[in-house]
FIPANU-408080 format. One record per atom (N, C-alpha, C, O): z, x, y; residue in three letters. Coordinates in steps of 0.1 Angstrom, whole numbers, padded with zeros to 4 digits, always signed. Each point is the difference from the previous one (the first is absolute). Layout:
N
ZXYAla...
This chain:
240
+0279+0830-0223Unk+0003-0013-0005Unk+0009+0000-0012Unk-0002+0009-0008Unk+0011-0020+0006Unk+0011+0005-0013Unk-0011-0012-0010Unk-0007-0010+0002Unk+0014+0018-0014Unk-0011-0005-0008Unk+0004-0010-0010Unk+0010+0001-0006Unk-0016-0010+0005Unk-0001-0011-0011Unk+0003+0001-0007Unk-0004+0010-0006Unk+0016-0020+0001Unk+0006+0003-0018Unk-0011-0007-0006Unk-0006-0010+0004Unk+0005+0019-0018Unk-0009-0006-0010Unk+0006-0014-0005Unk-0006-0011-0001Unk+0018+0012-0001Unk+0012-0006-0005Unk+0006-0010+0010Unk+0006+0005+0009Unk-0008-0016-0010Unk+0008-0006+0012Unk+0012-0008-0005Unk+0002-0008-0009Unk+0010+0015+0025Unk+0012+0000-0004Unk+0008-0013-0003Unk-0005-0011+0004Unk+0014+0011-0008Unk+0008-0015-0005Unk-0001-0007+0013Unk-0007-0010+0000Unk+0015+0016+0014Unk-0002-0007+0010Unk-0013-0005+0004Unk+0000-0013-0001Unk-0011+0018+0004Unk-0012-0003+0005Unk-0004-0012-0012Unk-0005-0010+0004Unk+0007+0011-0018Unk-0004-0010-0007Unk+0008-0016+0002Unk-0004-0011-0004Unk+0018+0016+0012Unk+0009-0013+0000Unk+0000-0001+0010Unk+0012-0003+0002Unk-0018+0004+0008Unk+0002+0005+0017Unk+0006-0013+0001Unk-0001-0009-0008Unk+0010+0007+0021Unk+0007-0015+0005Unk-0012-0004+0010Unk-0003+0008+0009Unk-0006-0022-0009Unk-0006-0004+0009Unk+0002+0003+0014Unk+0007-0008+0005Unk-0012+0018+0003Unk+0003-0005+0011Unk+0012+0013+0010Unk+0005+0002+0011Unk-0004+0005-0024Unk+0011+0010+0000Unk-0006+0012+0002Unk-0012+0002+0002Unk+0025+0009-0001Unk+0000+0012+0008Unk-0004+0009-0016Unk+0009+0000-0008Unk-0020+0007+0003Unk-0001+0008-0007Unk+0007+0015-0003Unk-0001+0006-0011Unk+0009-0001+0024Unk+0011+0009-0005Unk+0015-0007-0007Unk+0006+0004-0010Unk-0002-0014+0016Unk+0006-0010+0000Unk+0004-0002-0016Unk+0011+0003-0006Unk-0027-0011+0001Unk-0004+0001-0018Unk+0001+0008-0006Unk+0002-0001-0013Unk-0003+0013+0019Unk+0002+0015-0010Unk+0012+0001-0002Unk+0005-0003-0011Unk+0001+0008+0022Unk+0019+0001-0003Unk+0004-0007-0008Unk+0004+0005-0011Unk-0004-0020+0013Unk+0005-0010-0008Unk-0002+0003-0014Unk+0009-0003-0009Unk-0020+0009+0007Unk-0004-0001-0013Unk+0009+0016-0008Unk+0007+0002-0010Unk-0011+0005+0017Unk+0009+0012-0001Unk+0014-0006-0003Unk+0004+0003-0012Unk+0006-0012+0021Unk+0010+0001-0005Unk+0000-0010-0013Unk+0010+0002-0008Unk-0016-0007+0006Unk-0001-0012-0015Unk-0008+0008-0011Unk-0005-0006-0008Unk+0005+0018+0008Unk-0002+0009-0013Unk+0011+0001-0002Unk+0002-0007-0010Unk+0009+0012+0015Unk+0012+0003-0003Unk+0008-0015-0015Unk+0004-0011+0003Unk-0003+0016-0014Unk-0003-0011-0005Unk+0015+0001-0007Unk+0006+0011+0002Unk+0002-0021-0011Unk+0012+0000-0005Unk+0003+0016-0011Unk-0005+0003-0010Unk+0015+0003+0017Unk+0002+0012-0009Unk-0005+0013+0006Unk+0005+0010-0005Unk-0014-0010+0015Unk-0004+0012+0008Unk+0013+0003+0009Unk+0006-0006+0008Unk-0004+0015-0012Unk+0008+0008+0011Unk-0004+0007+0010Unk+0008+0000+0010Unk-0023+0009-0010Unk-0003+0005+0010Unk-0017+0006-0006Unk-0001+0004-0012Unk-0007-0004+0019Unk-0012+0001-0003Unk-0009+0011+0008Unk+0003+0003+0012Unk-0013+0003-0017Unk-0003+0009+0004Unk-0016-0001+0011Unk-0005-0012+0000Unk-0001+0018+0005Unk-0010-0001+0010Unk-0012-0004-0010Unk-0006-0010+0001Unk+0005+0018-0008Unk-0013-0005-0009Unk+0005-0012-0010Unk-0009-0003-0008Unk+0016-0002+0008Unk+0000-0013-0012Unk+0002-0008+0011Unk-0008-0010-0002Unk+0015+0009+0012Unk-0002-0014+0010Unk-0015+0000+0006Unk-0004-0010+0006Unk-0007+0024-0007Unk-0012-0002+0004Unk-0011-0008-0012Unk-0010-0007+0002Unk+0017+0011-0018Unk-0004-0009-0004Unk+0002-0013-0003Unk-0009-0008-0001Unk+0020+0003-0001Unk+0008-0016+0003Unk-0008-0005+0009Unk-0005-0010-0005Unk+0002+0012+0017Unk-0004-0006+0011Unk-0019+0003+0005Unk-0005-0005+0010Unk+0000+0013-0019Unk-0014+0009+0000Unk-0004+0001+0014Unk-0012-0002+0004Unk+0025+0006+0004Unk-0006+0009+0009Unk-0001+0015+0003Unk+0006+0007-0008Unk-0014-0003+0019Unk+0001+0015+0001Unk+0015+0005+0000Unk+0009-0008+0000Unk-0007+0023-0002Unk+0011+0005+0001Unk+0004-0002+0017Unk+0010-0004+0006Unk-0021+0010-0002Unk+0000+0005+0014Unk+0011-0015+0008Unk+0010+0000+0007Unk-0018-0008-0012Unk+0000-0015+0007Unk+0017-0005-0005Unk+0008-0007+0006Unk-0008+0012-0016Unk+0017-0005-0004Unk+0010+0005+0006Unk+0010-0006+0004Unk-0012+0021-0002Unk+0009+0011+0007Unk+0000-0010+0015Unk+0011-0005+0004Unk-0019+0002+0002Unk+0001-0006+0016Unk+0007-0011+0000Unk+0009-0002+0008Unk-0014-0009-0025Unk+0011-0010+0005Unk+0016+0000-0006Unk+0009-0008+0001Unk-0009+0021-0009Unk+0015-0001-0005Unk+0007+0007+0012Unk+0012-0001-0001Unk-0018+0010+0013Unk+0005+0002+0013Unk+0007-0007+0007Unk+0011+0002+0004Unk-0020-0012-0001Unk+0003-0012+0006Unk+0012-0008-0007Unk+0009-0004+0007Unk-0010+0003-0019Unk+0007-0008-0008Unk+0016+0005-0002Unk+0011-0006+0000Unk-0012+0021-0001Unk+0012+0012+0000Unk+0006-0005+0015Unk+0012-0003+0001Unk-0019+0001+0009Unk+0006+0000+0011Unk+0007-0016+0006Unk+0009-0001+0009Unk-0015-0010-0017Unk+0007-0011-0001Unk+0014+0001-0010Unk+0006-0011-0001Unk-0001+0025-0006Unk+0006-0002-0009Unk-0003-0007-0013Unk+0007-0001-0010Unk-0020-0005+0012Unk-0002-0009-0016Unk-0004+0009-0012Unk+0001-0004-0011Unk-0004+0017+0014Unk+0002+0007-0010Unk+0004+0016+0003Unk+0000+0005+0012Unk+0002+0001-0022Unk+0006+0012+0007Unk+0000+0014-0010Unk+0006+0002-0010Unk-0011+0003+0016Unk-0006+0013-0009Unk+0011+0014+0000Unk+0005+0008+0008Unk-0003-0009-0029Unk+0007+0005-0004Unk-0001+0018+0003Unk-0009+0005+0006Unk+0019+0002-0013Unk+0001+0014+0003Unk-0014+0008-0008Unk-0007+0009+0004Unk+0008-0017-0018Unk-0010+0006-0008Unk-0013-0010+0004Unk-0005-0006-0009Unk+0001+0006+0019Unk-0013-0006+0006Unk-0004-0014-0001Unk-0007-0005+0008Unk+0014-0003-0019Unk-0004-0015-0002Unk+0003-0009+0008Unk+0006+0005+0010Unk-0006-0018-0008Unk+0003-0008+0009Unk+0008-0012-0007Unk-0006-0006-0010Unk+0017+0003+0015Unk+0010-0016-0005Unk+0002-0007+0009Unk+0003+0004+0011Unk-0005-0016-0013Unk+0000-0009+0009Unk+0015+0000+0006Unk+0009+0003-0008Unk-0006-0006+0022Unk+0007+0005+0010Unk+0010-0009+0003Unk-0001-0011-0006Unk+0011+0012+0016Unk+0012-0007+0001Unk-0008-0011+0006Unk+0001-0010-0006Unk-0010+0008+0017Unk-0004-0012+0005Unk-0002-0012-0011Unk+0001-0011+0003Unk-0002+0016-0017Unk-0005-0012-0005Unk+0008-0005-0006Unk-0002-0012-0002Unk+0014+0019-0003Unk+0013-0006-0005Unk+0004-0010+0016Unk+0003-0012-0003Unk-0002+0013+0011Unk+0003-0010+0011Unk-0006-0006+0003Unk+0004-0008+0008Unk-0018+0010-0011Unk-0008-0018+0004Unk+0003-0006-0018Unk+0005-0011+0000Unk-0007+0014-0009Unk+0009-0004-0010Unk+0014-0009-0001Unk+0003-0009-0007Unk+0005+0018+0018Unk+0015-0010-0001Unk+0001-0011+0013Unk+0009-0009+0001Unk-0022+0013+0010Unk-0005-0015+0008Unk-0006-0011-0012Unk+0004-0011-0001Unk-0013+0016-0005Unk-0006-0011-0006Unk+0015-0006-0011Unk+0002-0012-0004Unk+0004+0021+0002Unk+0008-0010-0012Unk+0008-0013+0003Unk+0002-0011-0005Unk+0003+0019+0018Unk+0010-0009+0012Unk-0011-0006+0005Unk+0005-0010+0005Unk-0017+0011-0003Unk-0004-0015+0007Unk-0008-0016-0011Unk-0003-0012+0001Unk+0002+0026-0012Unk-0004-0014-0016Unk+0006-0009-0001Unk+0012+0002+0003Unk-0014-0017-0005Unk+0011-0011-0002Unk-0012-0004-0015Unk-0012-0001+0001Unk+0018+0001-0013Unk+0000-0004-0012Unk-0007-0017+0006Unk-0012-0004+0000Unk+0025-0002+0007Unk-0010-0013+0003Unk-0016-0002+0006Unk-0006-0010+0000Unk+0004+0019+0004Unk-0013-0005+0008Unk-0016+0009-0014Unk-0012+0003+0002Unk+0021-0001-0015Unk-0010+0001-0012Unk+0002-0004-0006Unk-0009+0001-0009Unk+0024-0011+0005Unk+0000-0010-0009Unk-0001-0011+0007Unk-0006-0008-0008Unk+0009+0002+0017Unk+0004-0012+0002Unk-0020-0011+0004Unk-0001-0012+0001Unk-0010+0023+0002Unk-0012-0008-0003Unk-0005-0001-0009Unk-0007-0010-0001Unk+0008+0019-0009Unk-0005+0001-0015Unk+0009-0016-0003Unk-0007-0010-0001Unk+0021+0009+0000Unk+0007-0011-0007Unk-0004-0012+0011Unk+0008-0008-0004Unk-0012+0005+0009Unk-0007-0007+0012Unk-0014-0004-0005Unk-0003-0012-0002Unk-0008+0025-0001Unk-0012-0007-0008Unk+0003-0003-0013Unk-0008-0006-0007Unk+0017+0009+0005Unk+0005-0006-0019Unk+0002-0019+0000Unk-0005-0006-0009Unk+0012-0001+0019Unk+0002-0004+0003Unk-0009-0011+0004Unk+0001-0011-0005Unk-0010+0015+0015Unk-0014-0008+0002Unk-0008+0001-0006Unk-0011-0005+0004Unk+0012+0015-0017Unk-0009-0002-0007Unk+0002-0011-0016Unk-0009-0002-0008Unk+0024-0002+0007Unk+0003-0006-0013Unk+0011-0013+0008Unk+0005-0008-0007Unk-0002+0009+0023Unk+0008-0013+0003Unk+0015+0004-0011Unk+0008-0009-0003Unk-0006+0020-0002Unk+0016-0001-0002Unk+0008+0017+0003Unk-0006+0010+0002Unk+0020-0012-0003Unk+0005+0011-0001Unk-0003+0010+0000Unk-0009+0001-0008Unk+0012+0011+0013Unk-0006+0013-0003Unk+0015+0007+0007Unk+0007-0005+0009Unk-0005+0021-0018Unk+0012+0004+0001Unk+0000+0017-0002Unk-0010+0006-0005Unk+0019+0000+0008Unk-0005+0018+0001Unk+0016+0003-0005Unk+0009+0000+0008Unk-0006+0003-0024Unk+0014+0003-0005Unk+0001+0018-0001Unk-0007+0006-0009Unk+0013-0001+0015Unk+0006+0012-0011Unk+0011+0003-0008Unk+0007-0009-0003Unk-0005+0017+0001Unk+0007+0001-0010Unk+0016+0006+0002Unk-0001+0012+0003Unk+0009-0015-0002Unk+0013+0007+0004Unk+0007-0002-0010Unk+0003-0011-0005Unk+0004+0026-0002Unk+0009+0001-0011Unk-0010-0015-0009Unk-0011-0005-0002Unk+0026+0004-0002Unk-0008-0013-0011Unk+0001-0016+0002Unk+0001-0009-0008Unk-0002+0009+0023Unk-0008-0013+0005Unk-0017+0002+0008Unk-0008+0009-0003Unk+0006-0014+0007Unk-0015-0001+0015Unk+0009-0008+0006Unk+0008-0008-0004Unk-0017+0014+0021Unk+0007-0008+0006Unk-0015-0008+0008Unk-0008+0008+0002Unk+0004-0021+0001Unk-0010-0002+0010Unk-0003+0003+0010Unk+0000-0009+0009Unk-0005+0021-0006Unk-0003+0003+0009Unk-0004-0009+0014Unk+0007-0003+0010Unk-0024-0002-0014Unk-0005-0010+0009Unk-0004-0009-0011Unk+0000+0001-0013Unk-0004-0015+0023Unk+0002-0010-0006Unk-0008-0011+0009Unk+0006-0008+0007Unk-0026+0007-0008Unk-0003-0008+0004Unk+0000-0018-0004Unk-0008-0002-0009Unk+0013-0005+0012Unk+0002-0020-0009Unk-0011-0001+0005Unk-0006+0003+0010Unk+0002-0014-0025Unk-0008-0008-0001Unk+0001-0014+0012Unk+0010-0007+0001Unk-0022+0007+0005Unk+0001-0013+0007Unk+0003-0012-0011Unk+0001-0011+0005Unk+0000+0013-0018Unk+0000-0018-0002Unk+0018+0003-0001Unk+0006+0010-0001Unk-0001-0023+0000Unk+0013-0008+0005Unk+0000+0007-0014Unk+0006+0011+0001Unk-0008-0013-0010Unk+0013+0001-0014Unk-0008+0017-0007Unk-0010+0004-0003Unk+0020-0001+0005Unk-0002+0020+0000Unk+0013+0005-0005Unk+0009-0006+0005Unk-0005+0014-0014Unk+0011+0012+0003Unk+0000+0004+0010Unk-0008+0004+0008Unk+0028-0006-0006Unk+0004+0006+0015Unk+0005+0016+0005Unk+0006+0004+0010Unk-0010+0004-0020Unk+0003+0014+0000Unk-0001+0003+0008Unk-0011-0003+0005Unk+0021+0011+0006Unk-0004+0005+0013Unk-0003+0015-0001Unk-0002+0006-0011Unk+0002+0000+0023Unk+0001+0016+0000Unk+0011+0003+0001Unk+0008-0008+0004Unk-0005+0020-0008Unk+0016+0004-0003Unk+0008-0005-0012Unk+0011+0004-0003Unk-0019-0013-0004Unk+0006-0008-0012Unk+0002+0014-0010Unk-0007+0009+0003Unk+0015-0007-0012Unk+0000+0011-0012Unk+0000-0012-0012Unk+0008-0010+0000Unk-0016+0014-0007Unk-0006-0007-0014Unk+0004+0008-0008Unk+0002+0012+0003Unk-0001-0016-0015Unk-0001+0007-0015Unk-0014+0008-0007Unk-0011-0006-0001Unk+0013+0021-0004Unk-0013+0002-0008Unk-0003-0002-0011Unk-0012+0003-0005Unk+0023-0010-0004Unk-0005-0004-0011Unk-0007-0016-0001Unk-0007-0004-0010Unk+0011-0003+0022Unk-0008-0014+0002Unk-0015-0001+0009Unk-0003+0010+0007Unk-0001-0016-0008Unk-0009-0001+0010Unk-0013+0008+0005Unk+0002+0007+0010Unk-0015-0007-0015Unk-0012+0007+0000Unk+0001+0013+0010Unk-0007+0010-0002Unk+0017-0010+0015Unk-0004+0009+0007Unk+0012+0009-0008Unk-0004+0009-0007Unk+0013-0010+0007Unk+0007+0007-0008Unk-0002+0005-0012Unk+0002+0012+0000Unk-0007-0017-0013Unk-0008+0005-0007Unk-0009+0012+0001Unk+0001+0011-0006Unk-0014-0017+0018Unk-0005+0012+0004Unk+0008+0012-0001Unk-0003+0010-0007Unk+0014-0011+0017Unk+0008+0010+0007Unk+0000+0012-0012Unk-0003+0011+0000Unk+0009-0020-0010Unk+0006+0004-0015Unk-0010+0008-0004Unk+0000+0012-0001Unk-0008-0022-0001Unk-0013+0008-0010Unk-0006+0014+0001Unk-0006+0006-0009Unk+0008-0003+0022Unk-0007+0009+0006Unk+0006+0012+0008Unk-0006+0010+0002Unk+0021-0012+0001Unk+0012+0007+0003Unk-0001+0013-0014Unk+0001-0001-0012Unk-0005+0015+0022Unk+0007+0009-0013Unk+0012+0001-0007Unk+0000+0002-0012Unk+0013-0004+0018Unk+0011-0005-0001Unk+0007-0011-0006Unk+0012-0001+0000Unk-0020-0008-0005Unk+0002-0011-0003Unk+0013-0004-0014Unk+0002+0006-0010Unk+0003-0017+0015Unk+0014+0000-0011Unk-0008-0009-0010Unk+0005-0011+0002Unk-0013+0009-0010Unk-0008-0010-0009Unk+0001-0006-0010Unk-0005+0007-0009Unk+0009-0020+0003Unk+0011-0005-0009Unk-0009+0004-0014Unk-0011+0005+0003Unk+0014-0006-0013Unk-0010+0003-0009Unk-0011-0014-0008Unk-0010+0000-0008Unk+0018-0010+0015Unk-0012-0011-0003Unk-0006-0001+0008Unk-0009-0008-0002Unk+0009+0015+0016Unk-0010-0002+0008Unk-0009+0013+0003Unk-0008+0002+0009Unk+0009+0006-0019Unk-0010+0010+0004Unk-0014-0004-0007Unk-0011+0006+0003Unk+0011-0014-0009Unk-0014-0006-0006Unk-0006-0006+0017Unk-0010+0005+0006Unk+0018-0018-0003Unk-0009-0001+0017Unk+0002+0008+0008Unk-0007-0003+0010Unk+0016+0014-0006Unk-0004+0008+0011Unk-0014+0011-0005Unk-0008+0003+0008Unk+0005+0000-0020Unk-0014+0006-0004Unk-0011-0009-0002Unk-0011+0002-0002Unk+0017-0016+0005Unk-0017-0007+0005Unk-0002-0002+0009Unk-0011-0005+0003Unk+0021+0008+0006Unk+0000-0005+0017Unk-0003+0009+0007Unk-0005-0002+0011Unk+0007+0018-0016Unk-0009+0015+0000Unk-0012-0002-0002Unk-0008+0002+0009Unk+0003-0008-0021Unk-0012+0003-0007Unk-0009-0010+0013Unk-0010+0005+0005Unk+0015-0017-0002Unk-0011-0007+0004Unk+0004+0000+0015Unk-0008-0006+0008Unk+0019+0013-0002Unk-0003-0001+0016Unk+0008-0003+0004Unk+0006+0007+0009Unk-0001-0021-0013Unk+0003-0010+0011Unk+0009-0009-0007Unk-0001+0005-0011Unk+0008-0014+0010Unk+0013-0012-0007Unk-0002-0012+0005Unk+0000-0001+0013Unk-0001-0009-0020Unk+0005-0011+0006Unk+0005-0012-0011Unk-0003-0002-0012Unk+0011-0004+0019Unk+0008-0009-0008Unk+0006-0013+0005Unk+0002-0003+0012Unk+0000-0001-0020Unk+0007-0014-0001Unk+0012-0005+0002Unk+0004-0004-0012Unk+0007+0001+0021Unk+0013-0001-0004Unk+0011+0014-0009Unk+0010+0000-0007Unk-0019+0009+0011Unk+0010+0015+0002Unk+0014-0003+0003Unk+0009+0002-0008Unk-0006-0006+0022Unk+0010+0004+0009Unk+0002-0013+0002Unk+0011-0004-0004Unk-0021-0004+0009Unk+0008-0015+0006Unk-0009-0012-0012Unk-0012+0000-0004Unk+0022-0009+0002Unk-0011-0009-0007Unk-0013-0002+0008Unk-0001+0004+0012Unk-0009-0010-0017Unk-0012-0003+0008Unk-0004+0003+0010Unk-0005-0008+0007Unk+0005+0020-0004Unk-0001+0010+0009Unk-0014+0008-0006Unk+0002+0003-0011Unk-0015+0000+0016Unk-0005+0012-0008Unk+0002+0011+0010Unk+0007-0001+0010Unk-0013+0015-0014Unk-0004+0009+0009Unk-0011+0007-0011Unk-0003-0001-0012Unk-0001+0011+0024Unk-0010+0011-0004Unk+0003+0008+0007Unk+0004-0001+0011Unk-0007+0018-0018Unk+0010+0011+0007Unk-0012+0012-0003Unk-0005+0001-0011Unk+0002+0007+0021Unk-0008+0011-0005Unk+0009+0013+0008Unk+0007-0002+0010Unk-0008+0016-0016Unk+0009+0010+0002Unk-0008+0005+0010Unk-0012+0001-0003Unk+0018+0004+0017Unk-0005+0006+0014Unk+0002+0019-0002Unk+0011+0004+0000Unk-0017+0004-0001Unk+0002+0013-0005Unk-0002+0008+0016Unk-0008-0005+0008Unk+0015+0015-0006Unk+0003+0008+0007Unk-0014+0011+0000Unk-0008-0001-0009Unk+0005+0012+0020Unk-0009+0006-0002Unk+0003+0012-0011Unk-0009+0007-0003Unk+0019-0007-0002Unk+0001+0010-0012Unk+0002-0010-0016Unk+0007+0003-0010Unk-0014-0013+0013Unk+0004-0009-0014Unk+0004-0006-0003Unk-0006-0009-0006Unk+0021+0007+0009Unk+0015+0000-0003Unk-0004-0016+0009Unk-0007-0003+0010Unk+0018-0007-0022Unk+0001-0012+0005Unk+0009-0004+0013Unk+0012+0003-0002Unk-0016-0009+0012Unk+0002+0002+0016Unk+0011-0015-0002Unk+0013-0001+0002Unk-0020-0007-0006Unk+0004-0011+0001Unk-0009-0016-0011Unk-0010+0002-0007Unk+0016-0013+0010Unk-0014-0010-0006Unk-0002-0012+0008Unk+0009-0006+0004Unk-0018+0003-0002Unk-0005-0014+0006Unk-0001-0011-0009Unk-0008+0001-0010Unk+0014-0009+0012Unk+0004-0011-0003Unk-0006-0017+0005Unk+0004-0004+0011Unk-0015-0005-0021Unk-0002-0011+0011Unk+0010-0011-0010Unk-0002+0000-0012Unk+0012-0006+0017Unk+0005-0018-0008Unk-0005-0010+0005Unk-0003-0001+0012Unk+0002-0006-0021Unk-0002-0013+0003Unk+0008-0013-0008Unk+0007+0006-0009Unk-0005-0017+0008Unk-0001-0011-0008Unk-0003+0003-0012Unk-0011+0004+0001Unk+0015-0005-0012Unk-0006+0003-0013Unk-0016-0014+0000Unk-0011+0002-0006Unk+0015-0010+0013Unk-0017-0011-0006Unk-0006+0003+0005Unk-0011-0005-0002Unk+0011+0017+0016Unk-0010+0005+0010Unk-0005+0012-0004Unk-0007+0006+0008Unk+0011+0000-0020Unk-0005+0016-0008Unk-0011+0001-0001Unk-0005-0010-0007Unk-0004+0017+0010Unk-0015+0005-0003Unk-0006+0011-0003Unk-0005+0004+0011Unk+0003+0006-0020Unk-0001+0004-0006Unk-0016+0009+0012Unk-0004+0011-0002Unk+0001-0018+0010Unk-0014+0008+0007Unk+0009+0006+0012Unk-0005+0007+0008Unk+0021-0011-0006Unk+0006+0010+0011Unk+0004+0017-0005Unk+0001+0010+0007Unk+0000-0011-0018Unk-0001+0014-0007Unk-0010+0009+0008Unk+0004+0011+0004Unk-0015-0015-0003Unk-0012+0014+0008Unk+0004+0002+0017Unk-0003+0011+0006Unk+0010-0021+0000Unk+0008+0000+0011Unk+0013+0009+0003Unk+0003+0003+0012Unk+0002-0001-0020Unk+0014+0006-0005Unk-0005+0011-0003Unk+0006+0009+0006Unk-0015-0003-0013Unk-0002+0013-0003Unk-0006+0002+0013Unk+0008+0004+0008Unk-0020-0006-0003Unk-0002+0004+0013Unk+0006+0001+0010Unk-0005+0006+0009Unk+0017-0011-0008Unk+0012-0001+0010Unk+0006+0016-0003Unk+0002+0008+0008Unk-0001-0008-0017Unk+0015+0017-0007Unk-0013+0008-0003Unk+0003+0011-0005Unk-0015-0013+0007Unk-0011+0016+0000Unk+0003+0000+0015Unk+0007+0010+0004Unk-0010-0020+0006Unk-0003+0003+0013Unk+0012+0009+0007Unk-0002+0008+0010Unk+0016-0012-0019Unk+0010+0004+0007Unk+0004+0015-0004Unk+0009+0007+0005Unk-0016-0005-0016Unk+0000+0013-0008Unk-0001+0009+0010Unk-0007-0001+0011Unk+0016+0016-0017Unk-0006+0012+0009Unk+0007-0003+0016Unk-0004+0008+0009Unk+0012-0016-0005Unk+0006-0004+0011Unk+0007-0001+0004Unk+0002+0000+0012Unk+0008-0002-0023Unk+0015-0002+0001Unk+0008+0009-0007Unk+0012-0002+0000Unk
């Protein structure tokens, strides 16, 4: 009889309902492999994953033989050409819209106004997407519009948070409070009587991706769409 780990392995602790248990092992085998590994060896992917040695050698067999990983001269194993090509499927089949455009969608039904997804290009943003407010009197900003970054809360963001950033010297006092506290919003920035609120969307290494943006009417400003807007650019975080 093979014997009981004392230790039970990542897979078996995360098993998929319903799923194939050699299936969970591999998987888990190849998601050791973590940013900066170049190639790893039999006993550290047995402990990453706290399975047997024996048990790893079988599925990195299997795994060698899908190509998803592939064992080096000096004995270790790197993950294999298979995965760079389900990699450049998945990139070519990603559409940016189908992870922004519901987030800016629940932004929307959740405050009844504008909601907007800017990046940053050279030294404009351009609007990416652009869900309107059902009420009749709204900013008409479409997608594809290019805006200014020295006007307008989403631009600000942009600024504030941009390593790069060209920063006038009276305005480095509010791009370090607009750091410090998160998020921007304002009054007739960009258009008279216009408000917005803008919170910065960060990339999975940090680095500012983009900002979400809600306007409205300056007499329709509310100050409780703030926790909506930040929830919108966490959700989208790490995704874009």
């Amino acid at each position: 009889m093979p014997r009981k780990a004392q230790t039970e392995s990542l897979a078996d602790s995360h098993a998929a309902p319903g799923g194939a248990a050699a299936v969970d092992r591999a998987l888990t085998l190849l998601s050791s492999f973590r940013s900066g590994d170049l190639a790893l060896g039999l006993a550290e992917l047995a402990e990453r994953t706290r399975l047997y040695k024996s048990t790893v050698l079988r599925l990195l067999a299997s795994l060698e033989h899908a190509h998803l990983v592939q064992r080096l001269d000096d004995g270790r194993y790197a993950l294999g050409a298979e995965v760079a090509r389900l990699h450049s499927v998945y990139q070519a089949a990603f559409s940016l819209d189908r992870v922004v455009l519901p987030v800016l969608r629940q932004l929307v039904a959740a405050t009844g106004e504008s909601a907007a997804y800017h990046v940053r290009q050279g030294d404009v943003r351009l609007c990416r997407y652009r869900v309107d407010s059902p009420h009749p009197i709204r900013d008409h900003i479409k997608a594809g519009d290019v805006l200014p970054l020295e006007h307008g809360t989403g631009g600000r963001v942009l600024t504030a948070f941009g390593s790069d950033s060209k920063q006038a010297a009276q305005d480095r006092a509010l791009y370090a409070q607009i750091r410090a506290q998160g998020y921007y919003t304002a009054v007739g920035d960009r258009l008279a009587e216009v408000a917005g609120i803008s919170a910065p969307v960060f990339d999975s290494a940090g680095a500012i991706a983009a900002a979400v943006t809600l306007t409205m009417p300056a007499h329709r400003y509310d100050e409780r769409y703030v926790v909506h807007v930040l929830e919108a650019a966490r959700s989208l975080g790490g995704q874009v």
